[in-house]
C-alpha positions as CSV (number, residue, x, y, z in Angstrom):
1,X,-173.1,-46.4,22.2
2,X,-174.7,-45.5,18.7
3,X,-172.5,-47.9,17.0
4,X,-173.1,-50.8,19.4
5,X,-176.7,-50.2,19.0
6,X,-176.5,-50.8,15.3
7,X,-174.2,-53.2,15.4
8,X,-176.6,-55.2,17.5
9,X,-179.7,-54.3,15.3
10,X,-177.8,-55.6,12.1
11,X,-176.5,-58.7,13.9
12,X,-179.9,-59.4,15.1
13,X,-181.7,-58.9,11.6
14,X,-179.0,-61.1,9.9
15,X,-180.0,-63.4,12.3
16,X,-183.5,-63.2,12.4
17,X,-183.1,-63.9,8.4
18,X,-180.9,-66.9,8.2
19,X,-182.7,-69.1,10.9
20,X,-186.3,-67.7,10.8
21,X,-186.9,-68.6,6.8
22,X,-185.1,-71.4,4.8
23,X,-185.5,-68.8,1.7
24,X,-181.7,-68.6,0.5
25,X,-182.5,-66.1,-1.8
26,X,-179.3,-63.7,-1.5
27,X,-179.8,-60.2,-0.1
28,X,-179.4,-57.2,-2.5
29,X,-176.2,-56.7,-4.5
30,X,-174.1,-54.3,-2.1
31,X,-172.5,-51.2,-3.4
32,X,-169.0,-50.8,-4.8
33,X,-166.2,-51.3,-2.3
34,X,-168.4,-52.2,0.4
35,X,-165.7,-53.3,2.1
36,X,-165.4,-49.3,2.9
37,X,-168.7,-48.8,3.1
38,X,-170.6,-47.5,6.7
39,X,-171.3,-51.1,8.2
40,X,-167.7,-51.9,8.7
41,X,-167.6,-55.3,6.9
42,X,-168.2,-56.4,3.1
43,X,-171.5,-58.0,3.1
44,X,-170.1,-59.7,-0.5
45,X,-168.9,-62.4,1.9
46,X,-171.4,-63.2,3.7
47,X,-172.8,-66.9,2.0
48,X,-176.7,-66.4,2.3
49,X,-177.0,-69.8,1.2
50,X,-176.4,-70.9,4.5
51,X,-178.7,-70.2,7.7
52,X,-176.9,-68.1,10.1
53,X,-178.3,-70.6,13.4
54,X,-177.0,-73.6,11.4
55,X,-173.6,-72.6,10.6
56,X,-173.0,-68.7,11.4
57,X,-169.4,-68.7,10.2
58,X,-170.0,-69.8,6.9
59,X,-172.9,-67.5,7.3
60,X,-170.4,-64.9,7.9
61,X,-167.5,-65.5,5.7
62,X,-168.3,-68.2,3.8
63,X,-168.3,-66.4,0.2
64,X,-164.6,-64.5,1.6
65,X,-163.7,-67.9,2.6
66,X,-164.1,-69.5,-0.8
67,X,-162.0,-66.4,-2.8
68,X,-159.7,-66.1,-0.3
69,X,-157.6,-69.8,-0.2
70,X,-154.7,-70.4,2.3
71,X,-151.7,-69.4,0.8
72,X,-148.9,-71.5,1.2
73,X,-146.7,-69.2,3.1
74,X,-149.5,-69.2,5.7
75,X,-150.7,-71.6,8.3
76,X,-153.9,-69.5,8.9
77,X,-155.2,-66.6,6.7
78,X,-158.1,-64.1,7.9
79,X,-158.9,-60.3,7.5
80,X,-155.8,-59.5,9.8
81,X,-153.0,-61.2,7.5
82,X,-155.1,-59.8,4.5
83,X,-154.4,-56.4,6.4
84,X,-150.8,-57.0,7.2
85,X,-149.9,-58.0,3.1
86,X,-152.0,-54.4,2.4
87,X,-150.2,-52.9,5.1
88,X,-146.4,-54.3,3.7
89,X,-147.6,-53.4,0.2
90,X,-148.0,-49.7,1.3
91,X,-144.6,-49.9,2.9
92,X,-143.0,-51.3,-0.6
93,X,-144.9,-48.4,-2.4
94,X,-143.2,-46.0,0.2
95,X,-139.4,-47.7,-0.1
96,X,-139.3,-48.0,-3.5
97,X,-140.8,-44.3,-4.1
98,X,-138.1,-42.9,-1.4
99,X,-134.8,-45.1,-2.8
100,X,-135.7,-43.8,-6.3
101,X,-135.4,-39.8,-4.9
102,X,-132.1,-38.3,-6.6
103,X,-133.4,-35.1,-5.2
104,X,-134.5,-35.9,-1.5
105,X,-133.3,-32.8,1.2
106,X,-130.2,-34.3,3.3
107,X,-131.2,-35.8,6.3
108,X,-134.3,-35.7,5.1
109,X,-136.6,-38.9,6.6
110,X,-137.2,-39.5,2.5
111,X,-133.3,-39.4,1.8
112,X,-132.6,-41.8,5.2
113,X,-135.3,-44.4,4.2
114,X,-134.5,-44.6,0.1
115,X,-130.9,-44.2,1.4
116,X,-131.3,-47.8,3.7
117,X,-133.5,-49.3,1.8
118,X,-131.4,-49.5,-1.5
119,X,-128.5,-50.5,1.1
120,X,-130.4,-53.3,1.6
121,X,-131.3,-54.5,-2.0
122,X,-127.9,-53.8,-3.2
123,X,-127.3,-57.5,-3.6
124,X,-123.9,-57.0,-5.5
125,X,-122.8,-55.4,-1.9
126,X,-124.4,-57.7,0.0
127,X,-122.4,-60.7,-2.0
128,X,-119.5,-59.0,-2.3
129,X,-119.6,-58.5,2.1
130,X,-119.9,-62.0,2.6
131,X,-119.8,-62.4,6.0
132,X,-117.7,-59.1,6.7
133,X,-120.6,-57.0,8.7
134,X,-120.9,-60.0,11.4
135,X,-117.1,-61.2,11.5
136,X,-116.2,-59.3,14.2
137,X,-119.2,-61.1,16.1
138,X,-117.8,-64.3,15.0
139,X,-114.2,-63.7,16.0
140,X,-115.6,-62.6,19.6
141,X,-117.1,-65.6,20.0
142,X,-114.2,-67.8,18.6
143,X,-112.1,-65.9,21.4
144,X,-114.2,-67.4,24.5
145,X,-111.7,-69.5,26.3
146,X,-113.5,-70.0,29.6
147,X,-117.0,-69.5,31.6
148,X,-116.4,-66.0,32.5
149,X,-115.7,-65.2,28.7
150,X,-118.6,-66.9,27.9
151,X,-121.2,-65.5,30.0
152,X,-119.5,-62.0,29.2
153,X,-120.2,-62.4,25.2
154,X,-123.4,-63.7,26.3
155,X,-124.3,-60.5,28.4
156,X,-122.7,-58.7,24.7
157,X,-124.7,-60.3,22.4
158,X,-127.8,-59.6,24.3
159,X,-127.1,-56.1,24.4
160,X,-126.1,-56.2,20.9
161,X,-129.7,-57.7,20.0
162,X,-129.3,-61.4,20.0
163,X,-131.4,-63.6,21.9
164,X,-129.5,-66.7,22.7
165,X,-131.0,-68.4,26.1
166,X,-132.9,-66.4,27.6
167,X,-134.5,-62.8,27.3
168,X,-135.6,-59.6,29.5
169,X,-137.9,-57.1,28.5
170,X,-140.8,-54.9,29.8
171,X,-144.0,-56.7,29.3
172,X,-147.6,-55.6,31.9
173,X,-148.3,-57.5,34.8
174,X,-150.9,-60.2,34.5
175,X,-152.1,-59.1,38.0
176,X,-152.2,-55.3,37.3
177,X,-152.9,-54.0,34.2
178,X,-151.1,-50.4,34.9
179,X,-147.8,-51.6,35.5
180,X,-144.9,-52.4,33.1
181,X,-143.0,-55.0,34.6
182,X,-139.7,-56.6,33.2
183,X,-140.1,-60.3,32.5
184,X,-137.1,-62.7,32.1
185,X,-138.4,-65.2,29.5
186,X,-136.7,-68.0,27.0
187,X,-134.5,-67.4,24.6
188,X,-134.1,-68.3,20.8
189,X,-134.2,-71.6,19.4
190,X,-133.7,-72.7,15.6
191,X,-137.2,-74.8,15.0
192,X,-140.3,-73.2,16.1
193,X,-141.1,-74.8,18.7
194,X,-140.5,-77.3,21.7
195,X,-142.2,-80.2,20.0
196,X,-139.7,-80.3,17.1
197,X,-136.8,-81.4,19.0
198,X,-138.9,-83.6,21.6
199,X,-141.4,-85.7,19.1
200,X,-140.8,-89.1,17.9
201,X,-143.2,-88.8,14.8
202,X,-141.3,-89.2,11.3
203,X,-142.1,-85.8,10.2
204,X,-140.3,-84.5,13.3
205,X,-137.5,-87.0,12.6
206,X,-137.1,-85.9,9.3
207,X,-137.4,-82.1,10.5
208,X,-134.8,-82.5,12.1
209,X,-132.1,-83.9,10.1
210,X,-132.9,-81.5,7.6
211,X,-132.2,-79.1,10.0
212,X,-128.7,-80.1,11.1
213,X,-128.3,-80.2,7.1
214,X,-129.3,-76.7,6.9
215,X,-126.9,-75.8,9.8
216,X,-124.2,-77.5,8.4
217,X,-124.6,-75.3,5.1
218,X,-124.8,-72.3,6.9
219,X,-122.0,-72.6,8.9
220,X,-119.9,-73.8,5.6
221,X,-121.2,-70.3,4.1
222,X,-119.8,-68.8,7.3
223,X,-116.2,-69.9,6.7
224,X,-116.3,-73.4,8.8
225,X,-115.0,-76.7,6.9
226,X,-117.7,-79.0,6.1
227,X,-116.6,-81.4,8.5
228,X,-116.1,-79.3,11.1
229,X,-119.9,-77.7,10.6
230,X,-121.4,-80.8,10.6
231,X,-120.3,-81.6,13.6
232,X,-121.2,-78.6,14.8
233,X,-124.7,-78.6,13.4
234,X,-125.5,-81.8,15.4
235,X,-123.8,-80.5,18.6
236,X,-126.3,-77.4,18.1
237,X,-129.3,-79.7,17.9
238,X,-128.3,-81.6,20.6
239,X,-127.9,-78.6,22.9
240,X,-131.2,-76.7,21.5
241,X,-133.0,-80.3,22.4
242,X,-132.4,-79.8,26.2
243,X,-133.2,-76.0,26.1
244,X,-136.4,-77.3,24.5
245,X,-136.9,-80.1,26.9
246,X,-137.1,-77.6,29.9
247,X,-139.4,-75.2,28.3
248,X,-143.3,-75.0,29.1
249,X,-145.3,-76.6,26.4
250,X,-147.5,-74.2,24.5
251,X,-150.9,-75.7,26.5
252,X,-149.3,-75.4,29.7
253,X,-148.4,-71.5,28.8
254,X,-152.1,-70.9,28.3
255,X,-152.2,-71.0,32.4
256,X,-151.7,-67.6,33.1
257,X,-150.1,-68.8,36.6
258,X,-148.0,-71.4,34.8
259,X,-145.5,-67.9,33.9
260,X,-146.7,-65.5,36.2
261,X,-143.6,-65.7,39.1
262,X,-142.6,-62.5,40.7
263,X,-138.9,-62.7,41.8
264,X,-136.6,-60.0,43.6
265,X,-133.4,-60.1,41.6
266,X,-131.5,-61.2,44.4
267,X,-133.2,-64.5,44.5
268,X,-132.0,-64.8,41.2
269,X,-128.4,-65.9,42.3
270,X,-130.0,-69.3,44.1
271,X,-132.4,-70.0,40.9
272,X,-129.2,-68.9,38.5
273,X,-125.9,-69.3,39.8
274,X,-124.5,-69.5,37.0
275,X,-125.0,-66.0,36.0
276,X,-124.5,-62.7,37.2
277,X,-127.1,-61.0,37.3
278,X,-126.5,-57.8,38.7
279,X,-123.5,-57.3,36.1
280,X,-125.9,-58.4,33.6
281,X,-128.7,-56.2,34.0
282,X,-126.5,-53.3,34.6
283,X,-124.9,-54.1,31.6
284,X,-128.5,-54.1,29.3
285,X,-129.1,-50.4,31.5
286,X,-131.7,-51.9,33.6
287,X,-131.8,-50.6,36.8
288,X,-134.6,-53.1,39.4
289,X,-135.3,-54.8,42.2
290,X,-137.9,-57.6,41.1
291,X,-139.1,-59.0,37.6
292,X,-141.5,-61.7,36.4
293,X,-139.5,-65.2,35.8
294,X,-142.0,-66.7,33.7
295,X,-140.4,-70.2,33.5
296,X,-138.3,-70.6,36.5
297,X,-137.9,-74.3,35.5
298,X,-136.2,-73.1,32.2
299,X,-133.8,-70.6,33.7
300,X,-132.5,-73.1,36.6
301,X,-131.8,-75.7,33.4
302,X,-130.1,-73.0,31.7
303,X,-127.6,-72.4,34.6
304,X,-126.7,-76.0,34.9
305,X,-126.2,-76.4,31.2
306,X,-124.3,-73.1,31.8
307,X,-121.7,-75.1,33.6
308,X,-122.1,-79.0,32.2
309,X,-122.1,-78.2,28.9
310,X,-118.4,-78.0,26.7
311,X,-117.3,-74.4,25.7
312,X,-117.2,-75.2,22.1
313,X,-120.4,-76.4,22.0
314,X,-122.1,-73.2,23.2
315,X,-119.5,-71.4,20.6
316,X,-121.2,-73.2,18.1
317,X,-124.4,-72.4,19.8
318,X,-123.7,-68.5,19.6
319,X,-121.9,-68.5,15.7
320,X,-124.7,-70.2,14.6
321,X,-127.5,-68.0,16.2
322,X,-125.5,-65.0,14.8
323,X,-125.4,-66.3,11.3
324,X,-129.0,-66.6,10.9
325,X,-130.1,-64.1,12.3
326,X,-127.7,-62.7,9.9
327,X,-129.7,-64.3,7.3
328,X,-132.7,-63.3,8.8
329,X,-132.2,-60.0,8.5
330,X,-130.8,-60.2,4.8
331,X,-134.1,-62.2,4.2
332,X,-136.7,-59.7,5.4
């Protein structure tokens, strides 16, 4: 209550300043690292210069603003990505401290971590691999010959991590805050998001044939011939476009009853035939009764494609969701 109380009283005064006078005269110099200091924020980016009833944000931020451009990895950049790059940096310190430990215990959390991480920066081992560590996931999925093959490397893959059409997790209920409910939601999809694949604007256009370009390279990297991966990549796109088209746009999953769609798992069979769902959640170790379907719309599409769509195209589906998240992984 303490710190709400000030809080308000140094809100207030800020205010009181910046719309009661137009003096712009800046307040005193703050102390070193004031970022750290008592009040909780670094009044060295606050922009005086500006009355706090006119423009509070600039008010606010506005000097931070200025120092701090958007980076060109980012498409927004506040205090909370400034956090998250300190946070990584700390985790780099920690890595590269632990990995260069010849004398770390055995079994040790510091011999585990330097141990993985100079695994993973061994890039003379990772090159010389190839695509060894994931082959045997490719040659599962080369191996699907019919429906039931497919939907059991799809049930695999899930359990193995992947994410290819739809997802189930624990998420809280929107309608009661003390419950963990599981929620059956969409799956992965190459481009970020629903508008990529459905937009007629150039940029998408051209977004989109560099990314059956992309594909195609990958796939050549994975052992396809160029041919072959091309045609592939624009099988992939094509397939991806009507997952996409069935998906909720990002304004309509604002409406929190838009997703919100209790469902006993039985009633699953008539939205889903196409799956089986008690074989598939018993196979992820999920023992329910009900869940939260939150785009019903997208699941029913996903069945149909399940049995319209040509075997080989969801195999090039699944190889190519493997290999980059292969990538993925070797990226991060």
């Amino acid at each position: 209550m303490r710190r709400a109380l000030a809080f308000a009283v140094i809100v207030l005064t800020a205010l009181a300043v910046g719309c009661g006078s137009s003096q712009t005269a800046p307040p005193a110099a703050p102390p070193a690292q004031a970022f750290f200091a008592p009040h909780g924020f670094d009044l060295a980016a606050m922009d005086p210069s500006v009355k706090a009833c006119d423009d509070f944000y600039r008010f606010a931020v506005g000097k931070w603003r200025e120092t701090h451009p958007l980076p060109a990895q980012y498409s927004r950049y506040g205090r909370f990505e400034e956090l998250a790059e300190r946070n990584r940096e700390v985790l780099h310190t920690i890595l590269e401290e632990d990995a260069a430990k010849t004398n770390a215990a055995p079994g040790s959390a510091e011999q585990k971590v330097g141990d993985f991480y100079a695994a993973c920066m061994n890039e003379t081992a990772v090159e010389a691999a190839g695509i060894t560590p994931i082959q045997p996931e490719l040659d599962r999925i080369n191996a699907i010959s019919d429906r039931a093959s497919l939907l059991a490397e799809l049930n695999h893959l899930h359990t193995a991590g992947f994410g290819p059409l739809f997802r189930i997790g624990g998420t809280n209920d929107q309608k009661n805050s003390k419950m963990i409910i599981a929620s059956l939601g969409t799956g992965s999809l190459g481009l970020p998001d629903r508008e990529y694949y459905l937009r007629d604007d150039e940029r998408f256009k051209n977004i989109r044939t560099q990314y059956v370009d992309h594909v195609t390279k990958m796939l050549v990297l994975a052992g396809e011939g160029p041919d072959q991966a091309k045609a592939d990549a624009q099988h992939i796109l094509d397939l991806e476009t009507k997952l996409a088209s069935s998906q909720l746009t990002r304004v309509e999953q604002r409406v929190p009853e838009n997703t919100y769609h209790p469902t006993q798992v039985t009633e699953l069979a008539s939205m889903a035939p196409a799956v089986d769902w008690p074989t598939y959640l018993h196979n992820l170790g999920v023992s329910i009764t009900s869940l939260n379907v939150s785009q019903p719309k997208y699941i029913k599409s996903v069945s149909q494609l399940l049995n319209e769509v040509p075997l080989d195209d969801w195999k090039a589906l699944l190889r190519w969701q493997v290999v980059a998240d292969a990538f993925e992984s070797v990226r991060r």
